[in-house]
Structure formats: structure tokens, C-alpha cells
GUMI-302717 format. One record per residue (C-alpha): chain; x, y negated, z negated. Coordinates in Angstrom, 1 decimal, padded with zeros to 4 digits. Layout:
BEGIN
<pt><guti>A</guti><u>X</u><v>Y</v><w>Z</w></pt>
...
***
This chain:
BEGIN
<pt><guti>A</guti><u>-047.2</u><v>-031.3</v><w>033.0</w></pt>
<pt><guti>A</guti><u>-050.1</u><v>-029.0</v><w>033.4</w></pt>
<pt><guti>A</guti><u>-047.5</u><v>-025.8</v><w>034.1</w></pt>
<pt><guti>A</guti><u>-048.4</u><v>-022.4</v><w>032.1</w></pt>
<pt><guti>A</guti><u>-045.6</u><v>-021.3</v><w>029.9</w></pt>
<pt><guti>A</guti><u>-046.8</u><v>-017.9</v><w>029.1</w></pt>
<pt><guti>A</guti><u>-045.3</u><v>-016.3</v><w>032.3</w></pt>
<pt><guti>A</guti><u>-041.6</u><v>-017.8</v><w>031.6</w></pt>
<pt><guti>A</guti><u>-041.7</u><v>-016.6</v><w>028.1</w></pt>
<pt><guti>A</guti><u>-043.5</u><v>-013.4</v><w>029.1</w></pt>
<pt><guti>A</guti><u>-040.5</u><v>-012.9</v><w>031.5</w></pt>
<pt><guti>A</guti><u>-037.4</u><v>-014.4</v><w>029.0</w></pt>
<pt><guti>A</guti><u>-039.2</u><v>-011.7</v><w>026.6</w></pt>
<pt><guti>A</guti><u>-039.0</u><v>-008.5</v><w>029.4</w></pt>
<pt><guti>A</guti><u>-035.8</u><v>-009.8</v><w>030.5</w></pt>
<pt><guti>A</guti><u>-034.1</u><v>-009.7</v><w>027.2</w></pt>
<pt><guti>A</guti><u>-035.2</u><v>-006.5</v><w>026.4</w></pt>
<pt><guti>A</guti><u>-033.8</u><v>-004.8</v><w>029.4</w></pt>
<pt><guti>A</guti><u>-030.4</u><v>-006.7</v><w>028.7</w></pt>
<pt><guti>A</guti><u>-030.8</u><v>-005.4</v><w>025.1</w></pt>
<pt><guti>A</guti><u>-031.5</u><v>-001.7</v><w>026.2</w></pt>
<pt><guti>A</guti><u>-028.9</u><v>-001.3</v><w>029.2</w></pt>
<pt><guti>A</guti><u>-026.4</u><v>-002.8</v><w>026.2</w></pt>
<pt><guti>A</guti><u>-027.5</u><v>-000.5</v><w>023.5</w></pt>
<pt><guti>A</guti><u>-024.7</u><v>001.9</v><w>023.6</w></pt>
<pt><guti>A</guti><u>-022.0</u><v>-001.0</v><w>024.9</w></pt>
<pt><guti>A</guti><u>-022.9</u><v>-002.4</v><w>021.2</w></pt>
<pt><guti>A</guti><u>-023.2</u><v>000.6</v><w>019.1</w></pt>
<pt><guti>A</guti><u>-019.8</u><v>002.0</v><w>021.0</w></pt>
<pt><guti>A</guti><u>-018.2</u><v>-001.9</v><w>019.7</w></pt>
<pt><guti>A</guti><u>-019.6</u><v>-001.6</v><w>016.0</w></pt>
<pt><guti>A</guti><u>-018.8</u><v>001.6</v><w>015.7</w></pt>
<pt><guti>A</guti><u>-014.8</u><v>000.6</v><w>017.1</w></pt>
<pt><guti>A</guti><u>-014.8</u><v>-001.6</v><w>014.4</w></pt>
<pt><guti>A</guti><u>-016.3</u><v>000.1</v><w>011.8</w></pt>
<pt><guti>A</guti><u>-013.4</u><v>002.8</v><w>012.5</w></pt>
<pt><guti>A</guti><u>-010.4</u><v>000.2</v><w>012.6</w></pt>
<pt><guti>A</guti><u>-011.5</u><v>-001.5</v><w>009.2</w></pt>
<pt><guti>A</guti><u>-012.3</u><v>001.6</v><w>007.2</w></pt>
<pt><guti>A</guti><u>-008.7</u><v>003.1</v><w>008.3</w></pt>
<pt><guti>A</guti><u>-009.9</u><v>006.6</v><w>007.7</w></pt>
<pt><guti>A</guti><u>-008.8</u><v>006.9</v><w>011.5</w></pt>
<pt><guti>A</guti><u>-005.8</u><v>005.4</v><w>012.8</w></pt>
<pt><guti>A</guti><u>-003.8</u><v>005.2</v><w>016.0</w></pt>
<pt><guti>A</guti><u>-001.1</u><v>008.4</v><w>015.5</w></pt>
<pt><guti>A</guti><u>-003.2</u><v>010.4</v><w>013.2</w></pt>
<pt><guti>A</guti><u>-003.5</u><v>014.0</v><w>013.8</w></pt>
<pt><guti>A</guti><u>-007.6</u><v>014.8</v><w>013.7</w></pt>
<pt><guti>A</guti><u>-009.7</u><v>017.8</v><w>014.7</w></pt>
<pt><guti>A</guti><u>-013.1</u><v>016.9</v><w>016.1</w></pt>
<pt><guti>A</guti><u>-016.1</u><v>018.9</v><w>015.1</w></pt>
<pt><guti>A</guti><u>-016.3</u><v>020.6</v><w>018.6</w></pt>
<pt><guti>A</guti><u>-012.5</u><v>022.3</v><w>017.3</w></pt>
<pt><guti>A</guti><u>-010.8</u><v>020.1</v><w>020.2</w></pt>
<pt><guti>A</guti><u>-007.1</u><v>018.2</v><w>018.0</w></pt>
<pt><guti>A</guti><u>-004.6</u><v>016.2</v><w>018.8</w></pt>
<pt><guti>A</guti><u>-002.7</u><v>012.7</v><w>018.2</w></pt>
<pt><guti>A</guti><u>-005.3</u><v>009.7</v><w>017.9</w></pt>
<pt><guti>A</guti><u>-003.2</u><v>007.4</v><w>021.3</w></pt>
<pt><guti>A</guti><u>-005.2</u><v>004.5</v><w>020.6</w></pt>
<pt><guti>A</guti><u>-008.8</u><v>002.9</v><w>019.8</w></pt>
<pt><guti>A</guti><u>-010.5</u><v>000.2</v><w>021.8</w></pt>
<pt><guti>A</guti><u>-013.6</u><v>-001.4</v><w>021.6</w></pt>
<pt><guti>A</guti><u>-015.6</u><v>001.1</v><w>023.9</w></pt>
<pt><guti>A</guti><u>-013.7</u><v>004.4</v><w>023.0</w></pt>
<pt><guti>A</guti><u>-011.2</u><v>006.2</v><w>021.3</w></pt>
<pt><guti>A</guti><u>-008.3</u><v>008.3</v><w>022.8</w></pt>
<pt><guti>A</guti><u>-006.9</u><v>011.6</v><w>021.5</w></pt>
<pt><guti>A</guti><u>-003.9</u><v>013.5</v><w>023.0</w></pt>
<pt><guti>A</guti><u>-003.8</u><v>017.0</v><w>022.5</w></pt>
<pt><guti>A</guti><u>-001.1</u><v>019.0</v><w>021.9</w></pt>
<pt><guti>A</guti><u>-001.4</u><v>020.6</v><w>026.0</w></pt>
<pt><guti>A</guti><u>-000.6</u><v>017.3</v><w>026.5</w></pt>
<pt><guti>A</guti><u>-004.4</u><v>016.3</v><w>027.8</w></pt>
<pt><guti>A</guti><u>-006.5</u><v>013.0</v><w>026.9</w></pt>
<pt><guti>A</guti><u>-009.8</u><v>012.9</v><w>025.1</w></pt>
<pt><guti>A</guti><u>-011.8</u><v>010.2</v><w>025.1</w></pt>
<pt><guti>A</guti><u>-014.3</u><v>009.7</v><w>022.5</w></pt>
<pt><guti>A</guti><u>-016.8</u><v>007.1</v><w>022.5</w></pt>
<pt><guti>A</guti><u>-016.9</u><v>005.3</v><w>019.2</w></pt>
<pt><guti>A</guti><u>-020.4</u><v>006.0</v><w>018.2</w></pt>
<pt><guti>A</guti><u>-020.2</u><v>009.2</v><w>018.8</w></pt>
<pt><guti>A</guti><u>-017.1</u><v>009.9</v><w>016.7</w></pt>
<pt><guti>A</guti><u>-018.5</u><v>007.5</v><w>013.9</w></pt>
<pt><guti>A</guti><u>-021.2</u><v>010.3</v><w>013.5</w></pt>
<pt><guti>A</guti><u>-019.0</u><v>013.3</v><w>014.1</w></pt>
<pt><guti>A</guti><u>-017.4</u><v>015.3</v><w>011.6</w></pt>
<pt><guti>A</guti><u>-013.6</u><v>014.9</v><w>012.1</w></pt>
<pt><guti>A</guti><u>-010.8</u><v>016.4</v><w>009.9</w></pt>
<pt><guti>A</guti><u>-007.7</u><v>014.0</v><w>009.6</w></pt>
<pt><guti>A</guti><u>-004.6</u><v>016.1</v><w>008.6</w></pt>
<pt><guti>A</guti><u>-002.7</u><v>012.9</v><w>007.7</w></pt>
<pt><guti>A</guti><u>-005.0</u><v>011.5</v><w>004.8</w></pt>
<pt><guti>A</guti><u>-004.5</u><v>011.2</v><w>002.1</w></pt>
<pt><guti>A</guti><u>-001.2</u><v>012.4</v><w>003.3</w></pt>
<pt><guti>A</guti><u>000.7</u><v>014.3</v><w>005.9</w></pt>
<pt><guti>A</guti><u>001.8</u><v>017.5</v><w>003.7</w></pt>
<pt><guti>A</guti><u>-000.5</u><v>020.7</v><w>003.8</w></pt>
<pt><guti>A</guti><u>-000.8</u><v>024.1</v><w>002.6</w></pt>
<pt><guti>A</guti><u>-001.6</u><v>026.9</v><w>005.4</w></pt>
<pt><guti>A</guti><u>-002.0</u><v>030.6</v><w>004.6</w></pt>
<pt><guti>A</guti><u>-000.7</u><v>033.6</v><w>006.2</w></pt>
<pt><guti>A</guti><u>-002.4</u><v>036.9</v><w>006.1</w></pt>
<pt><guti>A</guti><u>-000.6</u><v>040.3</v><w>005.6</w></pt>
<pt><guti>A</guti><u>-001.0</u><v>043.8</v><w>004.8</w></pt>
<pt><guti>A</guti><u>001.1</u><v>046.4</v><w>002.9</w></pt>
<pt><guti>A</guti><u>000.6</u><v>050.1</v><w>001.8</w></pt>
<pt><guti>A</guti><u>-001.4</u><v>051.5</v><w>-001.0</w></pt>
<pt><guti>A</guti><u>001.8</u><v>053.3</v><w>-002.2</w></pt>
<pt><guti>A</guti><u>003.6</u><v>050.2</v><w>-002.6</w></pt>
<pt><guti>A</guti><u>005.0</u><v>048.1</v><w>-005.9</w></pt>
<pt><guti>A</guti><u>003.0</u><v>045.0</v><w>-005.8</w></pt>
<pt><guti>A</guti><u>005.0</u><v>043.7</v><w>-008.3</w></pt>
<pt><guti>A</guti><u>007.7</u><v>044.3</v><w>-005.7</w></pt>
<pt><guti>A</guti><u>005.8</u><v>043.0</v><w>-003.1</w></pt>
<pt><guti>A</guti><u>005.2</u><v>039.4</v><w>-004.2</w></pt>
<pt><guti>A</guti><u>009.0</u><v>039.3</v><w>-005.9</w></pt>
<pt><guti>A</guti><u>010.6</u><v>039.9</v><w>-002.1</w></pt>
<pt><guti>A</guti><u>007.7</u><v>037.7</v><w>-000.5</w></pt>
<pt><guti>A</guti><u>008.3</u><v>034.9</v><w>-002.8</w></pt>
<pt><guti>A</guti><u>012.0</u><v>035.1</v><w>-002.4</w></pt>
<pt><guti>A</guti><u>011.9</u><v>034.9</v><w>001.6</w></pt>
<pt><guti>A</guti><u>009.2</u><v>032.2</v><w>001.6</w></pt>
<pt><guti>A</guti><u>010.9</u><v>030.5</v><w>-000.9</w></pt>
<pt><guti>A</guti><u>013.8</u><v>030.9</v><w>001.3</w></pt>
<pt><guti>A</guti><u>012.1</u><v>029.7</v><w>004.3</w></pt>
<pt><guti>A</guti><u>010.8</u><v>026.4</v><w>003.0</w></pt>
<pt><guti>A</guti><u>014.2</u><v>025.2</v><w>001.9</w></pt>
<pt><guti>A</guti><u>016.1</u><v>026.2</v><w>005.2</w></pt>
<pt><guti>A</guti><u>013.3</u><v>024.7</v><w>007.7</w></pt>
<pt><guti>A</guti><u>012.6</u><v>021.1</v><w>008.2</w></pt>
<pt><guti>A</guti><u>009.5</u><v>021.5</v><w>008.5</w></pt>
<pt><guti>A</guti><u>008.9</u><v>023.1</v><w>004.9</w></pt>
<pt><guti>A</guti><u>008.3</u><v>021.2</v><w>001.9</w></pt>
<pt><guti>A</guti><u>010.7</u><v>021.7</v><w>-000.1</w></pt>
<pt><guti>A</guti><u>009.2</u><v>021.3</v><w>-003.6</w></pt>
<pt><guti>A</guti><u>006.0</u><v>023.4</v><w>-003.2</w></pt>
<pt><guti>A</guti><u>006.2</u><v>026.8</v><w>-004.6</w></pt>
<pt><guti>A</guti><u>004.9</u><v>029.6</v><w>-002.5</w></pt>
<pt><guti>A</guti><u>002.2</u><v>031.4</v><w>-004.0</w></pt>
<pt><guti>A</guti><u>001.2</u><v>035.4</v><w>-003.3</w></pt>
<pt><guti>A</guti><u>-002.5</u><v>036.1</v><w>-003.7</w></pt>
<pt><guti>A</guti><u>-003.6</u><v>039.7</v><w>-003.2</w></pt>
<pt><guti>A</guti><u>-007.3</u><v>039.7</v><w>-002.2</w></pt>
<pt><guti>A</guti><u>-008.8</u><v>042.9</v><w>-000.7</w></pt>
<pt><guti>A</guti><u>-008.6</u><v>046.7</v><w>-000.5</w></pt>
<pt><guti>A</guti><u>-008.8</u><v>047.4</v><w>003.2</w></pt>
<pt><guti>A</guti><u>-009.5</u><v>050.4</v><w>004.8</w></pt>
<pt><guti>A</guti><u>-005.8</u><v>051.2</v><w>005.3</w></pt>
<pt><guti>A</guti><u>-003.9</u><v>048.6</v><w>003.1</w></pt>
<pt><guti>A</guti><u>-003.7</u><v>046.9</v><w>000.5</w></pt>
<pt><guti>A</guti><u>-004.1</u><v>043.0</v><w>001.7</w></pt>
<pt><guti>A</guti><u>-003.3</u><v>039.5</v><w>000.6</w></pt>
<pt><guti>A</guti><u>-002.3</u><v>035.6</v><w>001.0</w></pt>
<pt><guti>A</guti><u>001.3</u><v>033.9</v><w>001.2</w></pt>
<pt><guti>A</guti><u>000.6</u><v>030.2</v><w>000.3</w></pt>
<pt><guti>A</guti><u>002.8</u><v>027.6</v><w>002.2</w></pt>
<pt><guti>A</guti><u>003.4</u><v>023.9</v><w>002.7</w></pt>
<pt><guti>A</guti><u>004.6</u><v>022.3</v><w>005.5</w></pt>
<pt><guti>A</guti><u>005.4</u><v>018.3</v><w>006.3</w></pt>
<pt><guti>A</guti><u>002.4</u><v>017.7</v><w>008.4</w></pt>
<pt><guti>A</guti><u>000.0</u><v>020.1</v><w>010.5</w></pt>
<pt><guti>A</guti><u>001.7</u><v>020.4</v><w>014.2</w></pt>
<pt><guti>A</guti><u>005.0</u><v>022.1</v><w>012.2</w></pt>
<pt><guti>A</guti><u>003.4</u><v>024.8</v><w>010.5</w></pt>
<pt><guti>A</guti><u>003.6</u><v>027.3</v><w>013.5</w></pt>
<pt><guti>A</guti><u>007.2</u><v>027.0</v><w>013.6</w></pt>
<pt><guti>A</guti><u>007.3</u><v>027.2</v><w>009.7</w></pt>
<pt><guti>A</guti><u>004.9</u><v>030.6</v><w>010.3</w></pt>
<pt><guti>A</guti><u>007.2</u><v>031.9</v><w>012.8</w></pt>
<pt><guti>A</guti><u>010.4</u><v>032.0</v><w>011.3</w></pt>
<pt><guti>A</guti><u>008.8</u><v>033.3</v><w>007.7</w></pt>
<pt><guti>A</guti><u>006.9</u><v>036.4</v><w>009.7</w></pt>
<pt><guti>A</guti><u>010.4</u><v>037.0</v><w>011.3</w></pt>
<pt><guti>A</guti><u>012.3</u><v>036.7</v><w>008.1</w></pt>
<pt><guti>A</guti><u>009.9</u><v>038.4</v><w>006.1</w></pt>
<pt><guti>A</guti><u>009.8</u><v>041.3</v><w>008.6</w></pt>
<pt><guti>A</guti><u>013.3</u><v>041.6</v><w>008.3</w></pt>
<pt><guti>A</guti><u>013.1</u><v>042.0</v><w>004.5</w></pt>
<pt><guti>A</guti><u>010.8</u><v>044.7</v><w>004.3</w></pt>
<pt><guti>A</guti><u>012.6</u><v>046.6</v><w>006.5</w></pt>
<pt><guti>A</guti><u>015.5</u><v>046.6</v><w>004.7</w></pt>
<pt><guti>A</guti><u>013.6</u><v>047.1</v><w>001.0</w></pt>
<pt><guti>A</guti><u>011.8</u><v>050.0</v><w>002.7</w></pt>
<pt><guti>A</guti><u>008.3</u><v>048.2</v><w>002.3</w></pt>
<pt><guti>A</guti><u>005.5</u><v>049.5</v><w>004.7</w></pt>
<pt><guti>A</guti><u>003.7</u><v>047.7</v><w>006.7</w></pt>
<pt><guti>A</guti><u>001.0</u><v>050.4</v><w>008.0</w></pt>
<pt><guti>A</guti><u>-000.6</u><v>050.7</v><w>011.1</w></pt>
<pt><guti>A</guti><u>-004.7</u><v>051.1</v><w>011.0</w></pt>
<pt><guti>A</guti><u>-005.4</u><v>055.2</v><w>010.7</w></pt>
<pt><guti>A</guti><u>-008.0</u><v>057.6</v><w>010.5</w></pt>
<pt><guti>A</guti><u>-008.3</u><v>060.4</v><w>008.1</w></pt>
<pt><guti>A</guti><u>-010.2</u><v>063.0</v><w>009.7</w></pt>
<pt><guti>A</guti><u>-011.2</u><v>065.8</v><w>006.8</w></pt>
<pt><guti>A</guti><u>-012.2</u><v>069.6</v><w>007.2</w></pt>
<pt><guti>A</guti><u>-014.9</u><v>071.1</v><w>006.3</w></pt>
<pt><guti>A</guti><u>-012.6</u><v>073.1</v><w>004.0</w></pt>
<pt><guti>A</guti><u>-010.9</u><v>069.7</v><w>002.9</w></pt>
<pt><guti>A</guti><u>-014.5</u><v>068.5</v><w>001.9</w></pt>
***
């Protein structure tokens, strides 16, 4: 028909590309949805912490983005490609269970021996009478440092899943206070030893 054809494809061609570039992150946002619904390493419910340290329940997962409600009882939204690159933990693979350490301190005039007999027996004790313990796991006492006013180490817990292990921390600090008290254990405050001259 005598028409040139090299203007219409020249402008299908531009046009495309514009439609493929202002839906570049539509697509990689959908991909990435459904890379993260048929892997399951993510699911709707899960408790996950993002990379940037924000956690909380997964509420759901759409094609564009992914929702997470934190424990303030805010909503992050996530787009998918963005959290299929991320680094997230997910406290309830491979399951819900975990172990959580708490810190502590006693005197260098202390039994150790004594020490981790009465802090096993209280966590022990704690585990069975909480729900949120796991009742199986046996608590473990790990003394790991010489401090510069005590002697220091780890009491090894389990709980049933990540939220309860601040209630399970709670009551074993309370209980474990408690305990010492009455067995005469120290738990010392941070000092100072000034020396004399003379003393020198």
C-alpha cells in the first residue's frame, strides 16, 4: 500500500519498553509473591525478624506485598522483592520451640558447684510450672567469664515458641532471685578497689 512500517514498529518497540519499565517492580514484586508462597519458608502466622531488627506475626501475603504485625500491634508492609532478598529469621521453622539464654553474675567467693545445683533446680522448676516452658529440655549452666567483679555465666532455656520466652525469663529471674537469697548466694554489685600506696 505504499505506507512505511518502520515508524509503527519503531513506536510498538518504545511503547513496549516503557510498559515493560513502569511494570518492572509490579512483576518482580508478583514473582517474588510467588516464589515466597511455593517455597513455604514464609507463611501467613509465622513469627520472623527482618534484617533491619523490625518482628512480628506474618498477617498475610499478596501478590504486591507482604504484611507483618508486630507485637505493638503495628503493620509492616514489605514488598515481596524486597523481602525475597532480605535476610529474615523465621522462629517457627523448622519448628516453634527455641532455646534463649539468660545472663547472670555471682561472687568470686561462691561454690560453683553450688551455684549451677540451685540454678538448675529453679530452672528446672520453672520449665515444668510455666506453660510456656518446654517441658523436656534440660536447663543447662555455662560459666564463661571472669569479670571484673564476678564470676559470670549462661542459664540455657527452652520455651514453646519465641513471643513466650519473656514471660518464661520473668518468672525464672524472680524465682531464681528468691533462691539465692535464701541459700545466701551473692549477687554483687559492680565495685572498685582503691589501694594505698602502703597496700601496693
Amino acid at each position: 500500500l505504499g505506507i512505511s512500517i518502520t515508524p509503527i514498529i519503531t513506536a510498538l518497540g518504545v511503547g513496549g519498553l516503557a510498559v515493560a519499565l513502569a511494570l518492572q517492580d509490579t512483576l518482580s514484586n508478583f514473582f517474588a509473591g510467588i516464589q515466597i508462597l511455593i517455597t513455604k519458608q514464609m507463611r501467613a502466622g509465622d513469627f520472623v525478624r527482618l534484617d533491619t531488627g523490625e518482628e512480628g506475626y506474618i498477617s498475610d501475603i499478596n501478590w504486591r506485598n507482604t504484611s507483618i504485625k508486630t507485637t505493638t500491634n503495628n503493620v509492616i508492609v514489605v514488598p515481596n522483592s524486597k523481602l525475597s532478598t532480605s535476610k529474615i529469621i523465621n522462629y517457627h521453622l523448622p519448628d516453634m520451640e527455641m532455646n534463649f539464654n539468660v545472663t547472670l553474675g555471682v561472687s568470686y567467693n561462691e561454690n560453683l558447684e553450688n551455684v549451677e545445683k540451685v540454678t538448675i533446680e529453679v530452672a528446672r522448676k520453672v520449665l515444668l510450672e510455666q506453660s510456656s516452658g518446654a517441658k523436656n529440655f534440660e536447663p543447662l549452666v555455662r560459666f564463661h567469664t571472669f569479670g571484673s567483679y564476678d564470676i559470670q555465666f549462661n542459664v540455657v532455656l527452652r520455651t514453646n515458641n519465641v513471643v513466650d520466652q519473656h514471660v518464661l525469663k520473668h518468672e525464672f529471674i524472680k524465682q531464681l532471685h528468691a533462691r539465692f537469697k535464701k541459700e545466701g548466694i551473692v549477687i554483687p554489685y559492680p565495685i572498685q578497689t582503691i589501694l594505698s600506696k602502703k597496700e601496693i
